[in-house]
Biopython code that builds the backbone (N, CA, C, O; Angstrom):
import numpy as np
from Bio.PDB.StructureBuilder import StructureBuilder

atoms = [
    (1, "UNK", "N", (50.447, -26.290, -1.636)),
    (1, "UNK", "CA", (49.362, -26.709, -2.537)),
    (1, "UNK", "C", (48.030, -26.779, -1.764)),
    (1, "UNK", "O", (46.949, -26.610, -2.327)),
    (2, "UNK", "N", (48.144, -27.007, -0.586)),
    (2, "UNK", "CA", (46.561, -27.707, 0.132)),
    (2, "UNK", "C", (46.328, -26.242, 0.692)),
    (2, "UNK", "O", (45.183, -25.997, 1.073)),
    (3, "UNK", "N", (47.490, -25.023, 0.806)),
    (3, "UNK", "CA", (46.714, -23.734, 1.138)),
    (3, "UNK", "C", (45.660, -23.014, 0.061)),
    (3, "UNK", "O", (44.587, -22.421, 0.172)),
    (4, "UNK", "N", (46.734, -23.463, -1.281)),
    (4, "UNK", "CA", (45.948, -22.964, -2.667)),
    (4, "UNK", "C", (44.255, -23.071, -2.590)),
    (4, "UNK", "O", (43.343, -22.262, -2.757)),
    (5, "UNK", "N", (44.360, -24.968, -2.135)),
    (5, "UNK", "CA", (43.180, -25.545, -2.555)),
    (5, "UNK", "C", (42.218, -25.277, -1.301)),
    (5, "UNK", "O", (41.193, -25.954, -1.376)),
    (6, "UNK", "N", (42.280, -24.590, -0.351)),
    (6, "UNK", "CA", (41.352, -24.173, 0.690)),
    (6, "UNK", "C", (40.913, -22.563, -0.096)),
    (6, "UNK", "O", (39.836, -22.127, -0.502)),
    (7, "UNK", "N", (42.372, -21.957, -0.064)),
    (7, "UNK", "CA", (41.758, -20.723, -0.543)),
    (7, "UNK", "C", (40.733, -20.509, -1.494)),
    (7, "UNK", "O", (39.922, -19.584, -1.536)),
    (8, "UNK", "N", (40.834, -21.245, -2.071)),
    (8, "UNK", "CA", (40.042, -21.461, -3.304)),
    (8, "UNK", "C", (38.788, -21.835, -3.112)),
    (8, "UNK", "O", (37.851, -21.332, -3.731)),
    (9, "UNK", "N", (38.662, -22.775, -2.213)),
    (9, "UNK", "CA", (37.360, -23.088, -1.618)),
    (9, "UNK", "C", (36.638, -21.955, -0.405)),
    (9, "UNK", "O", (35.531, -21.830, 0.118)),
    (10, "UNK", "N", (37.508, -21.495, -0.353)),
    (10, "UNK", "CA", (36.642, -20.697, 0.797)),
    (10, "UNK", "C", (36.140, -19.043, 0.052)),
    (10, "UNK", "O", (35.374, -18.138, 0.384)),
    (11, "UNK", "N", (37.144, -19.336, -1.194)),
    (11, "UNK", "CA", (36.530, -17.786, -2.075)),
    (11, "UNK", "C", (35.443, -18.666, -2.753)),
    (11, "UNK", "O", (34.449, -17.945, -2.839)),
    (12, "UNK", "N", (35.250, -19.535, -3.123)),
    (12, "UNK", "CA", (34.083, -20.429, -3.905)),
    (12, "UNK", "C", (32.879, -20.039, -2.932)),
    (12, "UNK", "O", (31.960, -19.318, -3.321)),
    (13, "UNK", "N", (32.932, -20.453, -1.911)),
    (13, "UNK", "CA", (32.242, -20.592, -0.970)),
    (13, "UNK", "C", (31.549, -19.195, -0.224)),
    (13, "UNK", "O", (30.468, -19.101, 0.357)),
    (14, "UNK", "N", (32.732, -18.026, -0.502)),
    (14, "UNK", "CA", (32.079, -16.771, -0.180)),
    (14, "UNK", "C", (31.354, -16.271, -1.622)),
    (14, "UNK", "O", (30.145, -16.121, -1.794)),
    (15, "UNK", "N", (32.283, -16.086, -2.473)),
    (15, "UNK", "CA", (31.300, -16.086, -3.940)),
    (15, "UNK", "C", (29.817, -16.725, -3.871)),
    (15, "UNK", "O", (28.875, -15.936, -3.944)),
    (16, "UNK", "N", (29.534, -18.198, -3.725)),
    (16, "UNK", "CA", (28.447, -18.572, -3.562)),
    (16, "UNK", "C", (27.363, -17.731, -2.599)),
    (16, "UNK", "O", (26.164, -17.663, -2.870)),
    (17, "UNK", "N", (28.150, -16.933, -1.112)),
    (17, "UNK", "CA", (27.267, -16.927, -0.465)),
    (17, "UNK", "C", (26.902, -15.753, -1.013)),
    (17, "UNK", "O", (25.719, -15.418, -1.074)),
    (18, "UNK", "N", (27.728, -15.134, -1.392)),
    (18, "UNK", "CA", (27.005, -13.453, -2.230)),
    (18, "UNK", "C", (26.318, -13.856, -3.646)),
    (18, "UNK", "O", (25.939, -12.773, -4.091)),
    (19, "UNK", "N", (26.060, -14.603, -4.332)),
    (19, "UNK", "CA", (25.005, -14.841, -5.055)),
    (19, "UNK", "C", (23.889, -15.267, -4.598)),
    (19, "UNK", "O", (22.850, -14.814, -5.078)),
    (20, "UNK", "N", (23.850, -16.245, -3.556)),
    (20, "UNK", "CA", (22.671, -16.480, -2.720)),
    (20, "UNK", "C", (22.086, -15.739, -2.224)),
    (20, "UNK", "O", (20.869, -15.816, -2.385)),
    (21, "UNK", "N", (22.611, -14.683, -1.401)),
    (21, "UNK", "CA", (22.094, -13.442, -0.909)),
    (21, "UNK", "C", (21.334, -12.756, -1.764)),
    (21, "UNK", "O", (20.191, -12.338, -1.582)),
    (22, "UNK", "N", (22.192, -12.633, -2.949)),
    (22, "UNK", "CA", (21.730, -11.299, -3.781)),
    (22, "UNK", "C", (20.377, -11.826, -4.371)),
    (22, "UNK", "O", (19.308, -11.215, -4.370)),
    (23, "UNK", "N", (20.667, -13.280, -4.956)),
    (23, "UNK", "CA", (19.114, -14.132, -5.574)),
    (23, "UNK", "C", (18.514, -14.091, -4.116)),
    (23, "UNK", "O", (17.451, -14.638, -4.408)),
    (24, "UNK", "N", (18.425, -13.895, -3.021)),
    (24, "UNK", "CA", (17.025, -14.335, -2.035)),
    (24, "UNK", "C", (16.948, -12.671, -2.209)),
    (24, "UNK", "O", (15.821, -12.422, -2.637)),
    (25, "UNK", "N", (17.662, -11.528, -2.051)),
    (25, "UNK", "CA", (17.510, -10.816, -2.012)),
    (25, "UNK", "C", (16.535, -10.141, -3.175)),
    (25, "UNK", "O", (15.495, -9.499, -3.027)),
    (26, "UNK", "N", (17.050, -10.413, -4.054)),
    (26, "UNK", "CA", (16.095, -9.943, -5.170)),
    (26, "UNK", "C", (14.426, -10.712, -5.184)),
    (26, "UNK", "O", (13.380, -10.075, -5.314)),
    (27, "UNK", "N", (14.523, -12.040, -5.035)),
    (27, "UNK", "CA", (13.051, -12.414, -4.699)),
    (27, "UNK", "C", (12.478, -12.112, -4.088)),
    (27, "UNK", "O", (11.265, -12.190, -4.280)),
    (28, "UNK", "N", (13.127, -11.457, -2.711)),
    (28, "UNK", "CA", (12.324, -11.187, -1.761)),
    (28, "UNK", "C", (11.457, -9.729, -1.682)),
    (28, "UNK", "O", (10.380, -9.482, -1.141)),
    (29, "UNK", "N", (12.617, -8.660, -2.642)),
    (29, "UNK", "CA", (12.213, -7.607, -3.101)),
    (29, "UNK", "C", (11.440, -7.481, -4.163)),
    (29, "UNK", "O", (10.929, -6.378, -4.357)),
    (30, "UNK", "N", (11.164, -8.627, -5.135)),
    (30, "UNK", "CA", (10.022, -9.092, -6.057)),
    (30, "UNK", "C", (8.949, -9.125, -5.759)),
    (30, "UNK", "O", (8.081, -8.497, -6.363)),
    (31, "UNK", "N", (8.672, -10.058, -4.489)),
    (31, "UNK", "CA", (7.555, -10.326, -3.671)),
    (31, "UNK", "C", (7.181, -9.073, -3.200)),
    (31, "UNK", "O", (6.093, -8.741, -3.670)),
    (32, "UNK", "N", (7.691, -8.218, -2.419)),
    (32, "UNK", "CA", (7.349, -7.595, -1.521)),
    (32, "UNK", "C", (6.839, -6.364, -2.714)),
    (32, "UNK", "O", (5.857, -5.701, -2.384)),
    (33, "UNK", "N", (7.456, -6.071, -4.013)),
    (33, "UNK", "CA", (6.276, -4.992, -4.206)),
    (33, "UNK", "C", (5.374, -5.502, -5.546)),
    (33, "UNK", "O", (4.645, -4.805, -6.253)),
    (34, "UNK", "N", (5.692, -7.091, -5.673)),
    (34, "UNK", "CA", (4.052, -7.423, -6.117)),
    (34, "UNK", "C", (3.093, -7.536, -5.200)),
    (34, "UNK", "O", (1.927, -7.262, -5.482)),
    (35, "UNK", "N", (3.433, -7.921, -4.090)),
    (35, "UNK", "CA", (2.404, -7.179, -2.671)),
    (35, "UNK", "C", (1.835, -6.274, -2.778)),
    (35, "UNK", "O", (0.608, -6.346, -2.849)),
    (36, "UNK", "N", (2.527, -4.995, -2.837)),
    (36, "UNK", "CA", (2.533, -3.634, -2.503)),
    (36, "UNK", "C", (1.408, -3.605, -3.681)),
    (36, "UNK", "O", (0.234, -3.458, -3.340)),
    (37, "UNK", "N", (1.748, -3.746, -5.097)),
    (37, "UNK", "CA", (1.349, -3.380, -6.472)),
    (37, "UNK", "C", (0.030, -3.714, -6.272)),
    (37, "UNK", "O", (-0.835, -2.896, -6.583)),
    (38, "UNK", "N", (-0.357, -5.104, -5.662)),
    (38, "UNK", "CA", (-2.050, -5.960, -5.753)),
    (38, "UNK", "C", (-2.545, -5.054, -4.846)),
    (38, "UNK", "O", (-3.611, -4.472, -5.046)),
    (39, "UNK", "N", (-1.602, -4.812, -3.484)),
    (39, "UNK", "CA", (-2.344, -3.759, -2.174)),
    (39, "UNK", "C", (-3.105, -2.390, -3.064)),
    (39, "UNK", "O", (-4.267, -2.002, -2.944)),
    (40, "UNK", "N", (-2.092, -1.871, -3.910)),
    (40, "UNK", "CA", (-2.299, -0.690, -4.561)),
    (40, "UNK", "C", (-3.496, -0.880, -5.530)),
    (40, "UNK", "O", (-4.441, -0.114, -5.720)),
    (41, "UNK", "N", (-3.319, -1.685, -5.911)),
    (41, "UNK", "CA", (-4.622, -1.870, -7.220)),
    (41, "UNK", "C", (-6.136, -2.226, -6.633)),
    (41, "UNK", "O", (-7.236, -1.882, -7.067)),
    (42, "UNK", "N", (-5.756, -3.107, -5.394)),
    (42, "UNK", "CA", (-7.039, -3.162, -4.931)),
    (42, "UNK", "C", (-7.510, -2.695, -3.817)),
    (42, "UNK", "O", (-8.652, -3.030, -3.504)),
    (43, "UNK", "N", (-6.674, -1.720, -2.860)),
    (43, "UNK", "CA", (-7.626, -1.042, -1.876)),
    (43, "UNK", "C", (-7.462, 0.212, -2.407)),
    (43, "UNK", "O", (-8.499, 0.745, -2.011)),
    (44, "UNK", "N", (-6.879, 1.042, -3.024)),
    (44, "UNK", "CA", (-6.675, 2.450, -3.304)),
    (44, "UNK", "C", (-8.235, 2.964, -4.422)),
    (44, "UNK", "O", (-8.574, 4.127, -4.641)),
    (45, "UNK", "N", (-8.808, 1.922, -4.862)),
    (45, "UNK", "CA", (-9.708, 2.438, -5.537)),
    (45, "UNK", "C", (-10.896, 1.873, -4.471)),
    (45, "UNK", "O", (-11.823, 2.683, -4.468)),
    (46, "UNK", "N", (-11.084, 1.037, -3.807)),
    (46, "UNK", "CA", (-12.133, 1.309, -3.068)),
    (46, "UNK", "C", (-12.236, 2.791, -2.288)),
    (46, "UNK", "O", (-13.160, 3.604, -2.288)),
    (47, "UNK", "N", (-11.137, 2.822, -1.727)),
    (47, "UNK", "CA", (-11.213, 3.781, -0.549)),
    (47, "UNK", "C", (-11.091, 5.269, -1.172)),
    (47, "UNK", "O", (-10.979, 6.224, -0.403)),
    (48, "UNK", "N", (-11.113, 5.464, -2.627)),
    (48, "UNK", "CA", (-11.383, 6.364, -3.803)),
    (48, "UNK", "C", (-12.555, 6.115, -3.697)),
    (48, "UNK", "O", (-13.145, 7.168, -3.458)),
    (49, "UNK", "N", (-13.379, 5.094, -3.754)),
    (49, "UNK", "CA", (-15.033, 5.265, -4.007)),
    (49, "UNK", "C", (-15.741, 5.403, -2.409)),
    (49, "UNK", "O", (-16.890, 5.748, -2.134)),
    (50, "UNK", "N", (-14.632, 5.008, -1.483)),
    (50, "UNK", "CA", (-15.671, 5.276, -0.328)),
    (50, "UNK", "C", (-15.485, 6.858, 0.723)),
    (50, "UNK", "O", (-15.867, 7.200, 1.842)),
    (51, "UNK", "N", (-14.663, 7.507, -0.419)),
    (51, "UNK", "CA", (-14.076, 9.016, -0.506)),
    (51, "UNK", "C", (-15.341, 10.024, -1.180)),
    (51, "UNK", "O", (-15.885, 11.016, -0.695)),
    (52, "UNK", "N", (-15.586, 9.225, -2.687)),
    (52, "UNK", "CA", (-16.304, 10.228, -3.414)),
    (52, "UNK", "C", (-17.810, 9.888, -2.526)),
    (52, "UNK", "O", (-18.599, 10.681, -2.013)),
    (53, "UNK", "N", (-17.830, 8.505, -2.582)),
    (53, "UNK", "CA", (-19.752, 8.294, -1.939)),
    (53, "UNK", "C", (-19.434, 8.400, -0.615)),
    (53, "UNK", "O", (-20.076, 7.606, 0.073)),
    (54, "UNK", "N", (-18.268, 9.466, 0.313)),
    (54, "UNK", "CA", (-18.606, 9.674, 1.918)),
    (54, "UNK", "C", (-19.928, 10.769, 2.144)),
    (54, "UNK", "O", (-20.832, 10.635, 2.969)),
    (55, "UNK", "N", (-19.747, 11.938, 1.109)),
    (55, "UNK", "CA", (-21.020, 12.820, 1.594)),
    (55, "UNK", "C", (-22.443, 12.293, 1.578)),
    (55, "UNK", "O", (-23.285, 12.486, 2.455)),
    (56, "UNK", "N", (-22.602, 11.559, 0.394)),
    (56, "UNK", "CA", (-23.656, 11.061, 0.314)),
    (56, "UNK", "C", (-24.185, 9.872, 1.413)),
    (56, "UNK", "O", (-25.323, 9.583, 1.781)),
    (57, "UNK", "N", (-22.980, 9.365, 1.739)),
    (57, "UNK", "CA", (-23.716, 8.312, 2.954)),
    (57, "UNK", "C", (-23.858, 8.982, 4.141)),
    (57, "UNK", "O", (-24.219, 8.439, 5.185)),
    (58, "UNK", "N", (-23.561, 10.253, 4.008)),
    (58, "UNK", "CA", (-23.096, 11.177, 5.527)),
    (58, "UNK", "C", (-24.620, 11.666, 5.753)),
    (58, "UNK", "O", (-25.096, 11.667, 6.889)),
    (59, "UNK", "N", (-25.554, 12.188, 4.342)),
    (59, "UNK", "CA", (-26.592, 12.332, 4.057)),
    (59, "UNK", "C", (-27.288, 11.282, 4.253)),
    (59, "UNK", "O", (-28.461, 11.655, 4.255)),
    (60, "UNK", "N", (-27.224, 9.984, 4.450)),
    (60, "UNK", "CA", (-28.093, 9.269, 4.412)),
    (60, "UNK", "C", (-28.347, 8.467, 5.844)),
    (60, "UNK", "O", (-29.360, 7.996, 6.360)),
    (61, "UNK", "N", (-26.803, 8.539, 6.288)),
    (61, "UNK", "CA", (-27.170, 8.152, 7.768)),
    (61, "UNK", "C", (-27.694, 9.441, 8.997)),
    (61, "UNK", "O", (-28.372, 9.381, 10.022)),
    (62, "UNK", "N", (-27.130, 10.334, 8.421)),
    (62, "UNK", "CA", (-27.968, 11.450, 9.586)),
    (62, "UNK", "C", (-28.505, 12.746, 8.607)),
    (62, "UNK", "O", (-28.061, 13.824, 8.211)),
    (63, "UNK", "N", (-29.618, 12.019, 8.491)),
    (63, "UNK", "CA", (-30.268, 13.016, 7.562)),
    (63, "UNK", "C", (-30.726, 14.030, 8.035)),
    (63, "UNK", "O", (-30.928, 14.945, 7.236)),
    (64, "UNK", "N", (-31.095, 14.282, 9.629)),
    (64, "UNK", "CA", (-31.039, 15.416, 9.808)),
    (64, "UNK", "C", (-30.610, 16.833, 9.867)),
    (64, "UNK", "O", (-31.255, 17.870, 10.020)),
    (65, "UNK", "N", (-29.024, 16.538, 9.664)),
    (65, "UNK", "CA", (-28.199, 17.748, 9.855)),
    (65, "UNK", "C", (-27.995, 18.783, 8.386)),
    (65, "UNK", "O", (-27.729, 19.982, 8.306)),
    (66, "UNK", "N", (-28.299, 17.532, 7.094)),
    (66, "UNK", "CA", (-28.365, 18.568, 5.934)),
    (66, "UNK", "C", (-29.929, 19.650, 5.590)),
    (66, "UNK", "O", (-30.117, 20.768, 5.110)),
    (67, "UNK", "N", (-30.892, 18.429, 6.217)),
    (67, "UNK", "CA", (-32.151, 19.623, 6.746)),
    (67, "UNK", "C", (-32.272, 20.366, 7.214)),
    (67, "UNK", "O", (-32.992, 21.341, 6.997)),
    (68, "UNK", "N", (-31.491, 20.099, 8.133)),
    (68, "UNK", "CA", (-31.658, 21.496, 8.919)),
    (68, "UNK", "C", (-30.287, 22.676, 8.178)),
    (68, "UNK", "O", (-30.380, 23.902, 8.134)),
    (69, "UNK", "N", (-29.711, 22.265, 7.930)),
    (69, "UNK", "CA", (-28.870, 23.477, 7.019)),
    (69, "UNK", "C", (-29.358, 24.158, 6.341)),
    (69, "UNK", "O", (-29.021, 25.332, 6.189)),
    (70, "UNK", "N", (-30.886, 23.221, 5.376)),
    (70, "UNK", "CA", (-31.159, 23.926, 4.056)),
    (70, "UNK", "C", (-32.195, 24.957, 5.021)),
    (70, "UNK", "O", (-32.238, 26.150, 4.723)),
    (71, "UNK", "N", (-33.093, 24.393, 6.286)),
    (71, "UNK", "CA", (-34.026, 24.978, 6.905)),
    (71, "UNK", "C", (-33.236, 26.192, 7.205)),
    (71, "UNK", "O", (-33.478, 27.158, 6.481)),
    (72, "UNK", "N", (-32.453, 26.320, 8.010)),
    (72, "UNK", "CA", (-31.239, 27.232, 8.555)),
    (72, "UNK", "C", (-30.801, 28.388, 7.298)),
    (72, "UNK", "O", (-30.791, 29.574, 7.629)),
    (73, "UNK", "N", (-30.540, 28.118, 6.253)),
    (73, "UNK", "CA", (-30.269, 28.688, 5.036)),
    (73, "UNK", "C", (-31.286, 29.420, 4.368)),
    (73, "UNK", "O", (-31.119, 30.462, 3.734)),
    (74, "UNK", "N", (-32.648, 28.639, 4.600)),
    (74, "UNK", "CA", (-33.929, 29.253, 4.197)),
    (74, "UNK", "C", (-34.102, 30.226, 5.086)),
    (74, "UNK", "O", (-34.790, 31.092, 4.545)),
    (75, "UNK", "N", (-33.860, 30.489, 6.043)),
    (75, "UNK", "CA", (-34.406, 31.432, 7.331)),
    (75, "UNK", "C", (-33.708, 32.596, 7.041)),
    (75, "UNK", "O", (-34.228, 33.706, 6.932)),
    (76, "UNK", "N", (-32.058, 32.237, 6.866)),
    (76, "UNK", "CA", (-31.552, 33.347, 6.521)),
    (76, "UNK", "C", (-31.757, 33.921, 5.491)),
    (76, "UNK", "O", (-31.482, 35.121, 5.494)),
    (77, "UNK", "N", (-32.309, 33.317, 4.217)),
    (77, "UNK", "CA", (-32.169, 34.495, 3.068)),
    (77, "UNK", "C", (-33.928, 34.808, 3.127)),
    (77, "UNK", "O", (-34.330, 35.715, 2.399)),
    (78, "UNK", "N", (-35.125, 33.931, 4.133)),
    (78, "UNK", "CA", (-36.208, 35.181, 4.110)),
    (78, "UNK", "C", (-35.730, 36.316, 4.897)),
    (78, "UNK", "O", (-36.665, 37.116, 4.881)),
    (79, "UNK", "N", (-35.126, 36.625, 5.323)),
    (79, "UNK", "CA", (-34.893, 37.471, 7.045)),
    (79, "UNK", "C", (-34.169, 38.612, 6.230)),
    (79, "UNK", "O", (-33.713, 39.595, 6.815)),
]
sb = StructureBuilder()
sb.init_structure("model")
sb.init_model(0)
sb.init_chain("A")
sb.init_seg("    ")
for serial, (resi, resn, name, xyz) in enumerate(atoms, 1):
    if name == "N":
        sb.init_residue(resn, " ", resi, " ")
    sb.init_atom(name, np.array(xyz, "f"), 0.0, 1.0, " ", f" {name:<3s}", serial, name[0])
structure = sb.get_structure()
């Protein structure tokens, strides 16, 4: 009888630990891609806008090099 009542407790006891697992497990995989999801929502569109406005700031911090392209471009089609 007292083997019954161990066995029993120690399948209780492994049962428990595989639901515990599986519930931390699943929260933890909850968390981790409402992370991911906020990461996604909020840097993927900056770095979309600091993609489309790169030429233009490329133009604005060294403004020399698109001058001289158009100068460079002008030369060639008087010539």
């Amino acid at each position: 009888m007292a083997i019954t009542v161990v066995m029993v407790m120690v399948a209780v006891m492994m049962m428990a630990t595989v639901v515990t697992t599986t519930v931390v497990t699943m929260i933890t995989g909850m968390m981790v891609i409402t992370v991911v999801m906020v990461v996604v929502v909020m840097v993927l569109p900056v770095r979309a806008n600091d993609i489309e406005a790169g030429p233009r700031f490329a133009q604005l911090g060294n403004g020399s090099q698109p001058q001289l392209k158009e100068l460079l471009d002008g030369e060639i089609l008087r010539t």
